[in-house]
N, C-alpha and C positions, 0 to 999 in steps of 0.2 A: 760375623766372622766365622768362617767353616774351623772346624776345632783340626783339620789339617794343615790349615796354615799357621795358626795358632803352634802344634808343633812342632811345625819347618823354622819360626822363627825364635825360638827358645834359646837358644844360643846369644842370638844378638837381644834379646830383652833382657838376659842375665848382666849384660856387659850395661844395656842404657838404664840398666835398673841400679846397679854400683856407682855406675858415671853421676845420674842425676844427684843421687843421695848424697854422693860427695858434692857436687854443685850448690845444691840448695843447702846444705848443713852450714858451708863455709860463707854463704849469703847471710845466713843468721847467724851466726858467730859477729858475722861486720855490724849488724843493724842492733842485734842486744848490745852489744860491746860499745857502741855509740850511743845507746838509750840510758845505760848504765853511768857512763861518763856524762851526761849533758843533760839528762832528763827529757831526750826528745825523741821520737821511734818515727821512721819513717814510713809513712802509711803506704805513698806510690812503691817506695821500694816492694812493703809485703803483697801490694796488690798484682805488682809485676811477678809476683813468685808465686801466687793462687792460680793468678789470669781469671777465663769465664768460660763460660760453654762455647760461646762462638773463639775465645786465643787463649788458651789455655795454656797458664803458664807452668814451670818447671815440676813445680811441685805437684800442679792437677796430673801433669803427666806423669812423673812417677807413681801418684794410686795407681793412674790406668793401666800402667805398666804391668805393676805388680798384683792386679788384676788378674791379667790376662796367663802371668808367669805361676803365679804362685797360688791361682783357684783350681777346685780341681771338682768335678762334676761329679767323677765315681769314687764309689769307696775305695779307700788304699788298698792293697793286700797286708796283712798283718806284719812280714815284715820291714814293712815300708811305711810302717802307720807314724812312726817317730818322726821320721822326715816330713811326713803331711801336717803332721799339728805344729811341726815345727815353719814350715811354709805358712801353716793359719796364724800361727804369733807373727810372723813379720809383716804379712799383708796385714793384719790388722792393727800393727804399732804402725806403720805408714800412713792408712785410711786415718788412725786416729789423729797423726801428726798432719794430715792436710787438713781434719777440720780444728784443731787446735788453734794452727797459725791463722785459719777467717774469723776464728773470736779473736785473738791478739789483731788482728786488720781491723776491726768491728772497733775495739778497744782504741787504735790506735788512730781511728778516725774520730773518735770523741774527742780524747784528748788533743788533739791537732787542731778542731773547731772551734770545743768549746771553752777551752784552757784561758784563750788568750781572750775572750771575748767576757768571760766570768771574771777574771783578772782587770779588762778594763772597765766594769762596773763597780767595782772595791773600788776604784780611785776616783770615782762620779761621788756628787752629794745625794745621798737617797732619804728617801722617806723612813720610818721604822720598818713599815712592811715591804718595802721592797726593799731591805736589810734581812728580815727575818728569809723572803726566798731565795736572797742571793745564798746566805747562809746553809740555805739547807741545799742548792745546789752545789757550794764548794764541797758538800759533808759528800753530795753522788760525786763529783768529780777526785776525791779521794778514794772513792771505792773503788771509781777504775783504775787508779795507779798499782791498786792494793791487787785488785782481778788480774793487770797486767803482770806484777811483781809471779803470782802465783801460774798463771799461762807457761812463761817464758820456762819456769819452772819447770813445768810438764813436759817442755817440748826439749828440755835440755836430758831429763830422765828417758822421754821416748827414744832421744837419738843415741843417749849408749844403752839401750836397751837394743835398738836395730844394729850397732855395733857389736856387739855380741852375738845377733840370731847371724847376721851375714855369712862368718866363717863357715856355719855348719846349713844355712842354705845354699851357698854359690858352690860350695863340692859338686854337689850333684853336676854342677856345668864346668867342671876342669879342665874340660876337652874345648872347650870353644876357645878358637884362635884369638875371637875380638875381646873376650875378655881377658884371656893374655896378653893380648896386646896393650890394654888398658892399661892392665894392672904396672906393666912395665916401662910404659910411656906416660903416663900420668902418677910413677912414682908418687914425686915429692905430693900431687893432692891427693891420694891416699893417707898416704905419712901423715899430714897434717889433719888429716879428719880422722882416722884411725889411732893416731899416736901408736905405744907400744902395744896396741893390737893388730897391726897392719903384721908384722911376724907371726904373729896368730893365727891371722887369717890365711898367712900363704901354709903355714907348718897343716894345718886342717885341712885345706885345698887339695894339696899338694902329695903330703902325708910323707911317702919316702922316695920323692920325685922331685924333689924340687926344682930341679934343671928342667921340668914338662915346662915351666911356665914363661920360660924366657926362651925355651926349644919352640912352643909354640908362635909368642910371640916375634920369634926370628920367622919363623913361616911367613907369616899372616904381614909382617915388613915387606918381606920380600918377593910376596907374591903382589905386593901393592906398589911396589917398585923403588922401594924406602930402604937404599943398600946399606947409607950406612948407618942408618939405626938399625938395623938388621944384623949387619956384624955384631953392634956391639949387645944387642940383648944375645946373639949365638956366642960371644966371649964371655958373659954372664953363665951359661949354661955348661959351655966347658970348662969353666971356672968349679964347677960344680960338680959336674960328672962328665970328666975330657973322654971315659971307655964305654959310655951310654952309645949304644949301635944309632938310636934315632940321632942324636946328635953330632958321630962322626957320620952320618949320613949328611945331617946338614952343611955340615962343613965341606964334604964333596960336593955338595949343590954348588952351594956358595963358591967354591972355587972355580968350579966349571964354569956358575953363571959371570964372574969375573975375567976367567979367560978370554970369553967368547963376547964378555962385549967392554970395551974400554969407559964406558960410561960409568960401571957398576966398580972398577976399579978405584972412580973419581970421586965416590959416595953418589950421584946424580941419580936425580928423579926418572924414573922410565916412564 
């Protein structure tokens, strides 16, 4: 990949790099939450969220991602060195969190095999010594619950550790339409992965603009032909700042492009 293109598309890897992280976070929120309650962990589910070299799933693609967004070949200049170690923590709590969850996969494909099979040997008549090894196999088959307990652990601290670095990495991309648009159309799964840091993240982003992020995201609607969610993240924005020139600019768009065509009046897809 020519490192041109790589910074043509930085905009849009800021946006699939927030998207995934909220995807796969709320994937493992369902499967610990269900391991916790039942004592059972779903292994296809974490394999579907690894993938492999040849289908690489959610999670392998957000490393690549964050890879591709958040390495950087040259040295920073000194004012911008904060920003780059701060981009090396997040790409590297990511990296960390993809091979985390293949030991919890690794883990959870023990316990899914060999649980029920060790289990149905305790209830067979055995000899002494084949007591003595079932024995010392339940003692490994506790360590894995114990390795998992501690896993799941790590990967729950990695993720509000990546919730914290996001606010002061995604700034640098405030200007990108698709990640306003994200941020504003996928609301509520932010909220919910974010909690009371999702206003964190936009007050940091944002800073003393906060009507950019719903100005943009009316853009990036409405150029995709999405009127009336378009209006209403442009009502979010004049909510905000109704004397902001870019935003009574969008409102002249907006009115013009509803004059001129009745479709866009209707909320209709263009």
């Amino acid at each position: 990949m020519s490192r041109a293109w790589i910074r043509a598309k930085k905009m849009e890897f800021a946006r699939d790099l927030l998207r995934d992280f909220c995807l796969a976070t709320r994937d493992f929120t369902e499967i610990f939450a269900v391991y916790e309650a039942t004592g059972s962990i779903d292994y296809h589910a974490l394999r579907q969220l690894t993938g492999s070299v040849m289908n690489k799933g959610i999670l392998w693609r957000l490393k690549d991602t964050s890879h591709l967004l958040l390495r950087s070949s040259s040295s920073p200049q000194p004012q911008y060195a904060e920003d780059a170690r701060l981009d090396s923590f997040l790409d590297w709590a990511l990296g960390y969190l993809f091979h985390e969850v293949v030991k919890i996969r690794e883990d959870a494909h023990q316990h899914e095999n060999y649980v029920p099979w060790v289990q149905s040997l305790q209830e067979q008549t055995l000899t002494p010594l084949e007591r003595t090894h079932v024995a010392s196999m339940v003692d490994v088959l506790g360590q894995t619950r114990e390795s998992l307990a501690r896993e799941i652990a790590r990967v729950r601290r990695i993720i509000a550790e990546c919730i914290a670095l996001f606010p002061h990495v995604l700034r640098k991309y405030r200007d990108s339409p698709l990640l306003a648009r994200f941020l504003f159309s996928q609301e509520a799964l932010v909220q919910e992965i974010f909690g009371d840091q999702r206003e964190v993240l936009v007050e940091i982003m944002y800073e003393d603009e906060p009507q950019l992020l719903y100005l943009l995201a009316a853009q990036s609607l409405r150029q995709g032909g999405w009127w009336e969610p378009a209006r209403q993240a442009l009502a979010r924005a004049q909510a905000l700042r109704p004397d902001c020139p870019l935003v009574l600019k969008e409102s002249s768009c907006m009115d013009r492009l509803c004059a001129k065509h009745p479709a866009a009046r209707r909320g209709a897809i263009a």
